[in-house]
N, CA, C, O and CB atoms as a CASP TS submission, in Angstrom:
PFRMAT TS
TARGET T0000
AUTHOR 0000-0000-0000
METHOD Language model
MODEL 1
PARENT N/A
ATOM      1  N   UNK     1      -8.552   8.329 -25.119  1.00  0.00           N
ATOM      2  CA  UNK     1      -8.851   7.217 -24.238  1.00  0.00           C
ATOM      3  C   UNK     1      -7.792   7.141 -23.136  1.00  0.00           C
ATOM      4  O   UNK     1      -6.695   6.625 -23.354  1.00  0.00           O
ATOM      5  CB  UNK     1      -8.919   5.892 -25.032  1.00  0.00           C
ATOM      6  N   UNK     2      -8.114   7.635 -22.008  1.00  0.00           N
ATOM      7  CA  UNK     2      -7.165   6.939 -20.692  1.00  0.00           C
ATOM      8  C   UNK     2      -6.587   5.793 -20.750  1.00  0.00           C
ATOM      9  O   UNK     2      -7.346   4.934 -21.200  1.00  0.00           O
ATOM     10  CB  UNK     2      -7.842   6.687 -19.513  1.00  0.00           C
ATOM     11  N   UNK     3      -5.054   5.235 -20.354  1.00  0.00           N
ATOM     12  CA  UNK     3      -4.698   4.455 -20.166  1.00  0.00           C
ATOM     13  C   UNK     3      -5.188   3.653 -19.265  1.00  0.00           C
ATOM     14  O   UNK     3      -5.634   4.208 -18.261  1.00  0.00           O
ATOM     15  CB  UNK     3      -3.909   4.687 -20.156  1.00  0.00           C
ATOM     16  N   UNK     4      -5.283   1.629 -19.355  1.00  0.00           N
ATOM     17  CA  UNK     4      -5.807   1.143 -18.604  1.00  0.00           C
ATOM     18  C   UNK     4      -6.960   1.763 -17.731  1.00  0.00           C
ATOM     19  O   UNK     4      -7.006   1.507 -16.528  1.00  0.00           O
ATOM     20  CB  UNK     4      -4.963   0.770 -18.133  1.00  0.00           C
ATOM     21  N   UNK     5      -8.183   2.834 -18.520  1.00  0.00           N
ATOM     22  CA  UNK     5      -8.862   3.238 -17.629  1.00  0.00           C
ATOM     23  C   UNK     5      -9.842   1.748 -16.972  1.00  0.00           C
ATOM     24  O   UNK     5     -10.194   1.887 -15.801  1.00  0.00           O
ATOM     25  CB  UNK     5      -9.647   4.521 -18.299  1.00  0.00           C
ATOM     26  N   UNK     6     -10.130   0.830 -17.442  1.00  0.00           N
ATOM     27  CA  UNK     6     -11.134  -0.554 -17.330  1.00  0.00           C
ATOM     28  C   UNK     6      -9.782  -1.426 -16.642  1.00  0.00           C
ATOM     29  O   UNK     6     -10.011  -2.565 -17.048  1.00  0.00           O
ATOM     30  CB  UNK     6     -11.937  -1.360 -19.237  1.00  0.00           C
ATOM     31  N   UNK     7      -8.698  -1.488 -15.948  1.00  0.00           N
ATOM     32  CA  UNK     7      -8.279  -2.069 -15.722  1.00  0.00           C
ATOM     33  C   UNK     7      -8.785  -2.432 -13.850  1.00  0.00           C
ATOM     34  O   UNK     7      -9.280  -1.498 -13.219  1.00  0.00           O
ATOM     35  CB  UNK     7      -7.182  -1.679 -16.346  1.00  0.00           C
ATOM     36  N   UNK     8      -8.592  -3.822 -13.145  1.00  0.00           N
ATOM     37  CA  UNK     8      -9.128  -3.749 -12.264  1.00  0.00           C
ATOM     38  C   UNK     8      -8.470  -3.558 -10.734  1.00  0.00           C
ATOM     39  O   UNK     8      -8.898  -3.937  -9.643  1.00  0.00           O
ATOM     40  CB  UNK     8      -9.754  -4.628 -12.502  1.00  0.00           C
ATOM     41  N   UNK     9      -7.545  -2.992 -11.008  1.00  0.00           N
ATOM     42  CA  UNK     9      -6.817  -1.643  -9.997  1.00  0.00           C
ATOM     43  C   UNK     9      -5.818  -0.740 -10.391  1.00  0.00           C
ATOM     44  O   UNK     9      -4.697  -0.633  -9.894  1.00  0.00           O
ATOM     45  CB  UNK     9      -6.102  -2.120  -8.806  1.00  0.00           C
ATOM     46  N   UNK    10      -6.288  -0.115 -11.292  1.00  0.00           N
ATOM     47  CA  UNK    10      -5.587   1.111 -12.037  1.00  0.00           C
ATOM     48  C   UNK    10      -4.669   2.027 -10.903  1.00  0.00           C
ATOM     49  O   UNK    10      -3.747   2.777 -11.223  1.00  0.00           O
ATOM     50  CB  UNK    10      -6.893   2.173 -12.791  1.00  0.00           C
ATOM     51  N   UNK    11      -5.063   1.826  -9.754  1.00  0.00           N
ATOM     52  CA  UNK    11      -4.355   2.758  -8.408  1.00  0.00           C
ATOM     53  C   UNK    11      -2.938   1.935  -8.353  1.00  0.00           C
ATOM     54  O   UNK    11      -2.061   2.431  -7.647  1.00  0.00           O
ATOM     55  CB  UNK    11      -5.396   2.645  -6.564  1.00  0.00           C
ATOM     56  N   UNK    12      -2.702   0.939  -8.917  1.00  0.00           N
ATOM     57  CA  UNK    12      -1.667   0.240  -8.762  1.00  0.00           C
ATOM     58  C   UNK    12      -0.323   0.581  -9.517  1.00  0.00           C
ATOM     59  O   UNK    12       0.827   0.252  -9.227  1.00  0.00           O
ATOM     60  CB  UNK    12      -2.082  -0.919  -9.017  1.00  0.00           C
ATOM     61  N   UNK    13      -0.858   1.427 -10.701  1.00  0.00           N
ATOM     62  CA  UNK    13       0.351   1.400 -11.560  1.00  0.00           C
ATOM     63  C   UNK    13       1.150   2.688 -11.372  1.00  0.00           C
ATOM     64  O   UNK    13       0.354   3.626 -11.329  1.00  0.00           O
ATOM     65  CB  UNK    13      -0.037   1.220 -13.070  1.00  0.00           C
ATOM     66  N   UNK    14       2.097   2.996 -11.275  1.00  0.00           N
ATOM     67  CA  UNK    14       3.044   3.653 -11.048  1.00  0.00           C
ATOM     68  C   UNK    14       2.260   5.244 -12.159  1.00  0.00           C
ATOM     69  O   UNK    14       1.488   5.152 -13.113  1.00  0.00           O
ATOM     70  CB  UNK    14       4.642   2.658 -11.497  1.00  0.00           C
ATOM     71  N   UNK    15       2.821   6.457 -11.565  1.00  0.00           N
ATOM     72  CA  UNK    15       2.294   7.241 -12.329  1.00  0.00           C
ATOM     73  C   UNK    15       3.532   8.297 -12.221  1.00  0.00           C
ATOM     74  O   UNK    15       3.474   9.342 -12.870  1.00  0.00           O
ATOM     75  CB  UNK    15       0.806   7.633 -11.931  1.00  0.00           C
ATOM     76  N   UNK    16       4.383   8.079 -11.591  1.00  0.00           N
ATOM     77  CA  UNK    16       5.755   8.979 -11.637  1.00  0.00           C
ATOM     78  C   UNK    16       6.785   8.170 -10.799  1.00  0.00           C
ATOM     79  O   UNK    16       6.494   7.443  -9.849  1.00  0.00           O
ATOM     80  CB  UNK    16       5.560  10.627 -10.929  1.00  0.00           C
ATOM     81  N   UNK    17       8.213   8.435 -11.358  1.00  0.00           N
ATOM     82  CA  UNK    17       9.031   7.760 -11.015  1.00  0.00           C
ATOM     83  C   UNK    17       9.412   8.164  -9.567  1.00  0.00           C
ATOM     84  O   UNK    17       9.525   9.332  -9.195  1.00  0.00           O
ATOM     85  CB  UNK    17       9.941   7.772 -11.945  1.00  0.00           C
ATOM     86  N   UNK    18       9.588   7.114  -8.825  1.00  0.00           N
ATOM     87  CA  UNK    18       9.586   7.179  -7.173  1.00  0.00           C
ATOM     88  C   UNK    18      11.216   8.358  -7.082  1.00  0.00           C
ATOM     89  O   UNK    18      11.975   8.553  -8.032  1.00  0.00           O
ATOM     90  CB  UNK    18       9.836   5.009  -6.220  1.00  0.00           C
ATOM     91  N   UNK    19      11.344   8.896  -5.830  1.00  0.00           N
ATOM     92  CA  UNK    19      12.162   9.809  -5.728  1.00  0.00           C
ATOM     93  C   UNK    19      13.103   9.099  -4.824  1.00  0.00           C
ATOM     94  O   UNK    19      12.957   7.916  -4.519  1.00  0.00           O
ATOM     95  CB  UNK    19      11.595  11.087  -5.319  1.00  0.00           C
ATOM     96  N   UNK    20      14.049   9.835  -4.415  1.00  0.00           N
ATOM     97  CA  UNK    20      15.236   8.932  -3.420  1.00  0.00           C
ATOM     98  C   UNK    20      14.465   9.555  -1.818  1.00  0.00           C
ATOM     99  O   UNK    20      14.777   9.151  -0.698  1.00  0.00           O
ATOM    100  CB  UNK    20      17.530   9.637  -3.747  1.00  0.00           C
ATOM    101  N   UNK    21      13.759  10.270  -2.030  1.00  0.00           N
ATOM    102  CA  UNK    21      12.422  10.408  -0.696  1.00  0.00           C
ATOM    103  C   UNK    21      12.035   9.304  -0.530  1.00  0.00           C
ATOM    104  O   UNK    21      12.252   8.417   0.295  1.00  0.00           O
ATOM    105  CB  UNK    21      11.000  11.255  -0.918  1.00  0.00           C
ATOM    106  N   UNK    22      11.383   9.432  -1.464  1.00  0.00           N
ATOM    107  CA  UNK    22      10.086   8.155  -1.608  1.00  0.00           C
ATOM    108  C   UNK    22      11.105   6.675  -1.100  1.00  0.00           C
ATOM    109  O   UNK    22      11.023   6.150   0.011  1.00  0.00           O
ATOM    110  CB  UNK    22       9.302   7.931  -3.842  1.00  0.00           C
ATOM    111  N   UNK    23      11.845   6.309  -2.003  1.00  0.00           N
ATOM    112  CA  UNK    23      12.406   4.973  -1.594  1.00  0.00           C
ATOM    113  C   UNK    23      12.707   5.038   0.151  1.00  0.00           C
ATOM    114  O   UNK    23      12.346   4.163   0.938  1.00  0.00           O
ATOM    115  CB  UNK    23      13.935   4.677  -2.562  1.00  0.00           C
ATOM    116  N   UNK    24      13.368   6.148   0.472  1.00  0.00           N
ATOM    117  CA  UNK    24      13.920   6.672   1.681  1.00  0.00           C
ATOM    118  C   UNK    24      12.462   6.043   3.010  1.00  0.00           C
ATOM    119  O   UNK    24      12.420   5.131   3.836  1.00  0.00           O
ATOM    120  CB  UNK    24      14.174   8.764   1.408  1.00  0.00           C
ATOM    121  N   UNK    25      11.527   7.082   2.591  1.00  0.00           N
ATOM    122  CA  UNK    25      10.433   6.766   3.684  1.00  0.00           C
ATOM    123  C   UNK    25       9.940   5.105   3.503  1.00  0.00           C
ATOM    124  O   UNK    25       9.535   4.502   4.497  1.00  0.00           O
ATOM    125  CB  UNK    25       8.987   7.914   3.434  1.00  0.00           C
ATOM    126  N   UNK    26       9.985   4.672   2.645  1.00  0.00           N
ATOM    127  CA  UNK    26       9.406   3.456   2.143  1.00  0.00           C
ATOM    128  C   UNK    26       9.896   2.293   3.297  1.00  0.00           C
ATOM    129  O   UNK    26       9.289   1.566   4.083  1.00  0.00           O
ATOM    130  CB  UNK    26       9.970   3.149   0.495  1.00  0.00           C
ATOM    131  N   UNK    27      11.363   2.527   2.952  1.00  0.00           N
ATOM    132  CA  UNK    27      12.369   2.107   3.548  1.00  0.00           C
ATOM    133  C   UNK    27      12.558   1.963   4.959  1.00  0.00           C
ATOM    134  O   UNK    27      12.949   0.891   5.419  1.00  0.00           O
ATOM    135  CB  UNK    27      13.134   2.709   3.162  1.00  0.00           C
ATOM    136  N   UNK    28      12.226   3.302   5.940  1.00  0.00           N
ATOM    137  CA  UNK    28      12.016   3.387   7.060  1.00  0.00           C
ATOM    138  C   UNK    28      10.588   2.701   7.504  1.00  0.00           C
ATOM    139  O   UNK    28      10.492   2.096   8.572  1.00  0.00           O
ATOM    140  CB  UNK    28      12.200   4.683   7.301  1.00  0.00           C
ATOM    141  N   UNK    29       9.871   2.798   6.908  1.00  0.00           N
ATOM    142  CA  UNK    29       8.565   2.456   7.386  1.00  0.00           C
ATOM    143  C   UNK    29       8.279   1.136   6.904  1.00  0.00           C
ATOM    144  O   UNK    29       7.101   0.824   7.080  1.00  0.00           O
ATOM    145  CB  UNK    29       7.515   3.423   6.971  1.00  0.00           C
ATOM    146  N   UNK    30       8.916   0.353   6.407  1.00  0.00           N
ATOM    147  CA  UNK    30       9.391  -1.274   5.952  1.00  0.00           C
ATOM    148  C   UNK    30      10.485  -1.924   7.515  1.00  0.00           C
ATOM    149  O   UNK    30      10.453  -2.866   8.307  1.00  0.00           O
ATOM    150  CB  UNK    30      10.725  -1.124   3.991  1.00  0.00           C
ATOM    151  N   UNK    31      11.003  -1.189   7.348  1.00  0.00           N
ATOM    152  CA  UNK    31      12.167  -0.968   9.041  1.00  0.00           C
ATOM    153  C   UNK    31      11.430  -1.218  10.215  1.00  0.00           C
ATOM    154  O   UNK    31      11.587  -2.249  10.869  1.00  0.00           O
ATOM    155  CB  UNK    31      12.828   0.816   9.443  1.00  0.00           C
ATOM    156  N   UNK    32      10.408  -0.075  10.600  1.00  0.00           N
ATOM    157  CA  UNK    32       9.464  -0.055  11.506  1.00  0.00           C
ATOM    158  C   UNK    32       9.055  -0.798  11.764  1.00  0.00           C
ATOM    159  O   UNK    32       9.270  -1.277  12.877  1.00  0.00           O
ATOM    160  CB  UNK    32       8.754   0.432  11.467  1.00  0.00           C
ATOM    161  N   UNK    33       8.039  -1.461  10.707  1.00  0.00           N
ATOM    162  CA  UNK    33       7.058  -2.736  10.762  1.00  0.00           C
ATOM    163  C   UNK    33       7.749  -3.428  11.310  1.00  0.00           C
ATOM    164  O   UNK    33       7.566  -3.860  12.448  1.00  0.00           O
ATOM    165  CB  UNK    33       6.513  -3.422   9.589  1.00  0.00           C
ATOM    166  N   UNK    34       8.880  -3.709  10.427  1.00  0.00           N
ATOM    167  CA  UNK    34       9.753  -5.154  11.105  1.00  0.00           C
ATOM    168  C   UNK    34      10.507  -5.103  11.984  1.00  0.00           C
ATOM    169  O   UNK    34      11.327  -5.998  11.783  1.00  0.00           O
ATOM    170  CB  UNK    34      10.602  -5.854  10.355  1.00  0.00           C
ATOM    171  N   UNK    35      10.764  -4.525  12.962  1.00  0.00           N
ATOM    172  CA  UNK    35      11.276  -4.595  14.663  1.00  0.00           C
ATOM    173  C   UNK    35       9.822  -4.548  15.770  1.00  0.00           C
ATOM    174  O   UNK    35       9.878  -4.120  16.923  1.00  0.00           O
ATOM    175  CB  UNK    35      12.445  -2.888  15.077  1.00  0.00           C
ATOM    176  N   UNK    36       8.748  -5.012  15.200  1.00  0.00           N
ATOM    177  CA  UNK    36       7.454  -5.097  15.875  1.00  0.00           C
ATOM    178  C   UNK    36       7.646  -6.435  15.791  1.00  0.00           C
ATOM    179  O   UNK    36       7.443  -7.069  14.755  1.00  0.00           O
ATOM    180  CB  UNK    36       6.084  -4.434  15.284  1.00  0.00           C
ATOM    181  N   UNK    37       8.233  -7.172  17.366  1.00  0.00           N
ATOM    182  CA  UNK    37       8.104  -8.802  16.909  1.00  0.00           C
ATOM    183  C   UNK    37       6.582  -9.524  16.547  1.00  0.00           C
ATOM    184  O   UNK    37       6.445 -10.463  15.762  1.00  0.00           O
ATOM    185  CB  UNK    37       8.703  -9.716  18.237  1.00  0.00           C
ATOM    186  N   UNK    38       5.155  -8.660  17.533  1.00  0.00           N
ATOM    187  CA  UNK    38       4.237  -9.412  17.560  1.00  0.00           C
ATOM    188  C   UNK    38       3.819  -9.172  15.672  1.00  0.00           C
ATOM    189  O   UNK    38       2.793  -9.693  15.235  1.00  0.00           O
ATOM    190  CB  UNK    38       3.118  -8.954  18.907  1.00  0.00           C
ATOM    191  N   UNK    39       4.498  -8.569  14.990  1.00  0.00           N
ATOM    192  CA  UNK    39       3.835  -9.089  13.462  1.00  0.00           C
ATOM    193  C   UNK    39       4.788 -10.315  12.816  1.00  0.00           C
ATOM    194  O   UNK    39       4.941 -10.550  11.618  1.00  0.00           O
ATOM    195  CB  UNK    39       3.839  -7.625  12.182  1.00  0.00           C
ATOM    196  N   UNK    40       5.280 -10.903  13.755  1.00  0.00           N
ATOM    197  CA  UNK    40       6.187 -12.044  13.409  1.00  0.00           C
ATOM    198  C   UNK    40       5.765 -13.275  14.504  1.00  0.00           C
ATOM    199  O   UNK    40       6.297 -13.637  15.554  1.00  0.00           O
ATOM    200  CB  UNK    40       7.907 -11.533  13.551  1.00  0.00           C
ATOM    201  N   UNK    41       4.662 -13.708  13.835  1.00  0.00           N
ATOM    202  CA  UNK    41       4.009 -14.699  15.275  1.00  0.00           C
ATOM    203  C   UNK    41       3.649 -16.431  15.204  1.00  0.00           C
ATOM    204  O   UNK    41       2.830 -17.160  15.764  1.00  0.00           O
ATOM    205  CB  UNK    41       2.339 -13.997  15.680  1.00  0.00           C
ATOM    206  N   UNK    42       4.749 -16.627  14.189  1.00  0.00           N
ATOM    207  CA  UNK    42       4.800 -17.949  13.304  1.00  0.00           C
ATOM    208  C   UNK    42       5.670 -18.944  14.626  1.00  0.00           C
ATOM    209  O   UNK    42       6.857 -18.792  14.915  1.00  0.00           O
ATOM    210  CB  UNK    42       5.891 -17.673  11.446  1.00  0.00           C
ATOM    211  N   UNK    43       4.845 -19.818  15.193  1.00  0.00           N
ATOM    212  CA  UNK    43       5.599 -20.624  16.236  1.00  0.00           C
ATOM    213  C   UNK    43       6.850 -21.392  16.273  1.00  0.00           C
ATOM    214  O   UNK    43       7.379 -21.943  17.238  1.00  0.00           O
ATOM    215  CB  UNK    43       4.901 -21.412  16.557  1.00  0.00           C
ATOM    216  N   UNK    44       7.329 -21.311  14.724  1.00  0.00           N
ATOM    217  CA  UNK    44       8.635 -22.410  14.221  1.00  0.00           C
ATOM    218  C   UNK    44       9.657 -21.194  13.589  1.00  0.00           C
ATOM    219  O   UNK    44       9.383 -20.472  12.630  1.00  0.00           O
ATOM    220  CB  UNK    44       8.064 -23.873  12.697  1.00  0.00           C
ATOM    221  N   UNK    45      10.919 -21.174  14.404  1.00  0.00           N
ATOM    222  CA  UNK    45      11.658 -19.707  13.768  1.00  0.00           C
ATOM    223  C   UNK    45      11.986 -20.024  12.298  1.00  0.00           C
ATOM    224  O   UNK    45      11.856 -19.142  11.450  1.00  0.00           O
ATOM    225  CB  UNK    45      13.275 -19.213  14.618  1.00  0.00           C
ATOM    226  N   UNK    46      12.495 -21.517  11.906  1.00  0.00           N
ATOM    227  CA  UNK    46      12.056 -21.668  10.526  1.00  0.00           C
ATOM    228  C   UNK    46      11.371 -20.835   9.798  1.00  0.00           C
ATOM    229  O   UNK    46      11.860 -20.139   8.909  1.00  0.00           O
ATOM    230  CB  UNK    46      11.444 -22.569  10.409  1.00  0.00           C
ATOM    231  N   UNK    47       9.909 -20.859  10.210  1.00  0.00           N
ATOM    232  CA  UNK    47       9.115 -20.479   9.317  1.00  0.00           C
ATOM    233  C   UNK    47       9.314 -19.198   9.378  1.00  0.00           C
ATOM    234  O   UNK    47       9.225 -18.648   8.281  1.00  0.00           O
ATOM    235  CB  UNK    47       7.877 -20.880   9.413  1.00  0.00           C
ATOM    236  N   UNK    48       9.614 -18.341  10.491  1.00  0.00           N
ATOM    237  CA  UNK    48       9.795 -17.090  10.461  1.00  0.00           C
ATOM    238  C   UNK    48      10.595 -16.192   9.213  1.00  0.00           C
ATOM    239  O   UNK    48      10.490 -15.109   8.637  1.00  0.00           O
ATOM    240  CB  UNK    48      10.361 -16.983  11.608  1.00  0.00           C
ATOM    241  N   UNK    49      11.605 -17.619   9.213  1.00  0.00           N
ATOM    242  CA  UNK    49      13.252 -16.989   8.813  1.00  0.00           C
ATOM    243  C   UNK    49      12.422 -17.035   7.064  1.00  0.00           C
ATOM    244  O   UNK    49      12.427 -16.088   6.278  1.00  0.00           O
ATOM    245  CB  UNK    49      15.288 -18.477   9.270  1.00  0.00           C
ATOM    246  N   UNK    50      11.918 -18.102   6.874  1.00  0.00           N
ATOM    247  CA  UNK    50      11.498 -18.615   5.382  1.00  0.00           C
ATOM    248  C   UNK    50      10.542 -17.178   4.693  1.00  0.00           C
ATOM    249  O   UNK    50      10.772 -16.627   3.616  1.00  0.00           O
ATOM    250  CB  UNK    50      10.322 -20.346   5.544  1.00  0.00           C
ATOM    251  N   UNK    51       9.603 -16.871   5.547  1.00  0.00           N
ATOM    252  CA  UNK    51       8.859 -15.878   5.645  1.00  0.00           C
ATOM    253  C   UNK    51       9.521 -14.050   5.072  1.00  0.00           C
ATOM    254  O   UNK    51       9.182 -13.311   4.148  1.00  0.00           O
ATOM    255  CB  UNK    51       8.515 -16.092   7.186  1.00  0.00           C
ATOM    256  N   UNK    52      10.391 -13.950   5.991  1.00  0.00           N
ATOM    257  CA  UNK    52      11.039 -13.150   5.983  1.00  0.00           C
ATOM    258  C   UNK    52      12.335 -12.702   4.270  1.00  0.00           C
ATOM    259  O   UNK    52      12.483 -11.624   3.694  1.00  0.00           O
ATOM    260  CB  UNK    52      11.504 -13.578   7.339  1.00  0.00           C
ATOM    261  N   UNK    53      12.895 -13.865   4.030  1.00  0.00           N
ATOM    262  CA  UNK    53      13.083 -14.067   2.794  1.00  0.00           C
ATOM    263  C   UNK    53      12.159 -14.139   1.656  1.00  0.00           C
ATOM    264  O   UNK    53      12.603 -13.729   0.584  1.00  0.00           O
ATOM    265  CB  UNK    53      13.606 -14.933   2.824  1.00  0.00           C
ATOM    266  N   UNK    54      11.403 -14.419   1.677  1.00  0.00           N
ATOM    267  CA  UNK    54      10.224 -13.860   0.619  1.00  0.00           C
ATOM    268  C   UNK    54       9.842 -12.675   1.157  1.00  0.00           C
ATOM    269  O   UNK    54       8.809 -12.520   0.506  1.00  0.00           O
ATOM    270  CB  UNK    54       8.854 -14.787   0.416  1.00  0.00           C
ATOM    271  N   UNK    55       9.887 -12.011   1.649  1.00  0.00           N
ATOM    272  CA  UNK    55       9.145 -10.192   2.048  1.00  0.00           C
ATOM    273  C   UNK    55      10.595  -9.869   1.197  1.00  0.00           C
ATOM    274  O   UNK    55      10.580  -9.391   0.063  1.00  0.00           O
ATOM    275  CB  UNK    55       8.915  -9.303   4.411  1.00  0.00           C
ATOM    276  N   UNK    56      11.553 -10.129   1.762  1.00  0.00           N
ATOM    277  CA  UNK    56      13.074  -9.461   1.284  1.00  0.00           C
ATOM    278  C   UNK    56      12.950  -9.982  -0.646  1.00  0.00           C
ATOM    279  O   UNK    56      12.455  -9.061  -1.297  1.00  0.00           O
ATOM    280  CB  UNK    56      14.902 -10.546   2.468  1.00  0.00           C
ATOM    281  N   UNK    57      13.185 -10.790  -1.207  1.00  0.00           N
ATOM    282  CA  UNK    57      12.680 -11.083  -1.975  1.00  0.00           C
ATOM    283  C   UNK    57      11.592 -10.563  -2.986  1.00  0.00           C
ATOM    284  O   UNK    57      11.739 -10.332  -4.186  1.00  0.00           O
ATOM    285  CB  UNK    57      12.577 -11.720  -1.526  1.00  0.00           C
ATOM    286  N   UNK    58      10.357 -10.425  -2.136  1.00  0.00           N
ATOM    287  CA  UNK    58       9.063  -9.453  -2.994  1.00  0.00           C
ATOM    288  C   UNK    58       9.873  -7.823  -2.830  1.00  0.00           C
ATOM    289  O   UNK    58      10.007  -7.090  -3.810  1.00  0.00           O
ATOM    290  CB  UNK    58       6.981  -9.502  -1.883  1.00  0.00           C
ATOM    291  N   UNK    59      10.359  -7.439  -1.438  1.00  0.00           N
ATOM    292  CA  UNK    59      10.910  -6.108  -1.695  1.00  0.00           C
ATOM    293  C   UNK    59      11.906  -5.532  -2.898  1.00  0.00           C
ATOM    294  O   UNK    59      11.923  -4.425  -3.438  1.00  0.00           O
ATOM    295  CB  UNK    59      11.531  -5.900  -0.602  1.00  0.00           C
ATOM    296  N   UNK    60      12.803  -6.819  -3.126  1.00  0.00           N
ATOM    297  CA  UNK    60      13.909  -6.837  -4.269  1.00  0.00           C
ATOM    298  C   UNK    60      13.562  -6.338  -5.452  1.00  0.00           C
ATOM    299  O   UNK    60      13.970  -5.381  -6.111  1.00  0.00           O
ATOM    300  CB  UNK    60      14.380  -8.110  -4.598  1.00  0.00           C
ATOM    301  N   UNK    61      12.393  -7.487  -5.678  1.00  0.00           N
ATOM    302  CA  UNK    61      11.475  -7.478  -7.254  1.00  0.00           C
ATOM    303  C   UNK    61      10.721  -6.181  -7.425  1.00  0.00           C
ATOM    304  O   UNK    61      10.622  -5.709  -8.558  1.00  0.00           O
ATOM    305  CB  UNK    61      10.171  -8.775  -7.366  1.00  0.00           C
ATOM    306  N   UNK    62      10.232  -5.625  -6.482  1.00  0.00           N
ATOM    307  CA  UNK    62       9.494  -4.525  -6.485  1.00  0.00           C
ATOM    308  C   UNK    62      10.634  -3.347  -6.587  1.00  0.00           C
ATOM    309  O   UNK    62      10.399  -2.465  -7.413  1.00  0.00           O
ATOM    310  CB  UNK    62       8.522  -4.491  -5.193  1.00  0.00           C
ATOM    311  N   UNK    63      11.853  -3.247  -5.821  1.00  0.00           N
ATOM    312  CA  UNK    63      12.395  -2.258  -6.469  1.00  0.00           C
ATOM    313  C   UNK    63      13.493  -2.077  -7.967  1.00  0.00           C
ATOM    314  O   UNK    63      14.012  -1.136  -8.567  1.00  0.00           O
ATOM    315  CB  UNK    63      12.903  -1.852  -5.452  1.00  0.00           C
ATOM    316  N   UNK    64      13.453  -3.545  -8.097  1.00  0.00           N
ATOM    317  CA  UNK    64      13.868  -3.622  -9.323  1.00  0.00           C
ATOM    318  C   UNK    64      12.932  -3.369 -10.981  1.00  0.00           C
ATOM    319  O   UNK    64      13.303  -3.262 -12.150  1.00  0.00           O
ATOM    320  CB  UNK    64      14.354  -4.873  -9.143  1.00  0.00           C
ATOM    321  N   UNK    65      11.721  -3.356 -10.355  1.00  0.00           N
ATOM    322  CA  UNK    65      10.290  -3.191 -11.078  1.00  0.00           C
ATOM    323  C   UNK    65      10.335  -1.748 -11.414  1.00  0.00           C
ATOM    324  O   UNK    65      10.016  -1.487 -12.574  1.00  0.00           O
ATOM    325  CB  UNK    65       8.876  -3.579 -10.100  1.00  0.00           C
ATOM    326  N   UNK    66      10.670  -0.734 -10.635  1.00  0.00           N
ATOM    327  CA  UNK    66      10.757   0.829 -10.380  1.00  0.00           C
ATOM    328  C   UNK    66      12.192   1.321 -10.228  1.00  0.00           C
ATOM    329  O   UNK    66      12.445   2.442  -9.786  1.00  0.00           O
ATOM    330  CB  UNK    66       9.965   1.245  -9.036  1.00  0.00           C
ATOM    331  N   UNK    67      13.088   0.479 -10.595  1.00  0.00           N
ATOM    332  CA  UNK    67      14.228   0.941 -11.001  1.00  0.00           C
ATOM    333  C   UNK    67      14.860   1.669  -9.578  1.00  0.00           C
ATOM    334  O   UNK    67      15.657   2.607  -9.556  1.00  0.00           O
ATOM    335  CB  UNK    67      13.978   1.906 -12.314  1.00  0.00           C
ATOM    336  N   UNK    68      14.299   0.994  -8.460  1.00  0.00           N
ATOM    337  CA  UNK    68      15.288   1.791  -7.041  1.00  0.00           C
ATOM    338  C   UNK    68      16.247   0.401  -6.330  1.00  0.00           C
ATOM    339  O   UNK    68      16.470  -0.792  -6.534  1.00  0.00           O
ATOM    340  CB  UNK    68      13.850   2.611  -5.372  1.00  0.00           C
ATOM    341  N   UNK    69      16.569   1.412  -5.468  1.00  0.00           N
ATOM    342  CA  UNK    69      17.926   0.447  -4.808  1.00  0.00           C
ATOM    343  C   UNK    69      17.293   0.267  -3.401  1.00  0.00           C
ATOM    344  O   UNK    69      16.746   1.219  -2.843  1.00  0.00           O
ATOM    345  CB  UNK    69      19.761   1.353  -4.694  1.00  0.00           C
ATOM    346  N   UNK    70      17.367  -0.897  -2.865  1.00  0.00           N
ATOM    347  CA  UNK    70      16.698  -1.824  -1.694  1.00  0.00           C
ATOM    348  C   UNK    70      18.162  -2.373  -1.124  1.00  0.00           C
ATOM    349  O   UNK    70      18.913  -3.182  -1.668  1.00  0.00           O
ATOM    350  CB  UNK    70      15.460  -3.276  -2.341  1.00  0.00           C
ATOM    351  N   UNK    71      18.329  -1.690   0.118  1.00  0.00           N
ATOM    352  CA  UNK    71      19.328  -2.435   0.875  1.00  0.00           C
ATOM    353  C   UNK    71      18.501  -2.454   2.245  1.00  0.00           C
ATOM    354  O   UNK    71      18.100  -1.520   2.939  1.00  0.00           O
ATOM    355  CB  UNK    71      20.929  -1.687   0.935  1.00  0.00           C
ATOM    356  N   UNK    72      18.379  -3.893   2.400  1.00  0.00           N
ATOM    357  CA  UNK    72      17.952  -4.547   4.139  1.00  0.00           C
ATOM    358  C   UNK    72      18.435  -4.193   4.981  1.00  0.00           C
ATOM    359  O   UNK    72      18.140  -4.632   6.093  1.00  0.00           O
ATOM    360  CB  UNK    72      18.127  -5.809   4.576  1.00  0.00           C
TER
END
């Protein structure tokens, strides 16, 4: 029997441990996104700043989930 084969996004679960590549490109292309101001289009910099700490935050948890190192 396949693992979680009935699960309802099996594409989600990790299937080999990420490489210091992998974190590497991840990393850059997390970078990228975020020096594009128009994906930051929240009218109160508040909210921007609040925003931004939870992405940093979900990024944390996620590489602590997969056992990599996340520096902003």
């Amino acid at each position: 029997m396949k693992y979680k084969a009935h699960t309802r996004r099996p594409s989600l679960r990790a299937v080999a441990p990420a490489t210091l590549a992998d974190a590497r490109q991840v990393s850059q292309a997390l970078a990228r996104y975020a020096r594009q101001g128009s994906h930051f289009a929240c009218s109160r910099p508040a909210d921007v700043d609040r925003q931004r700490q939870r992405m940093l935050a979900a990024c944390h948890a996620f590489a602590n989930d997969y056992g990599l190192r996340f520096t902003p």
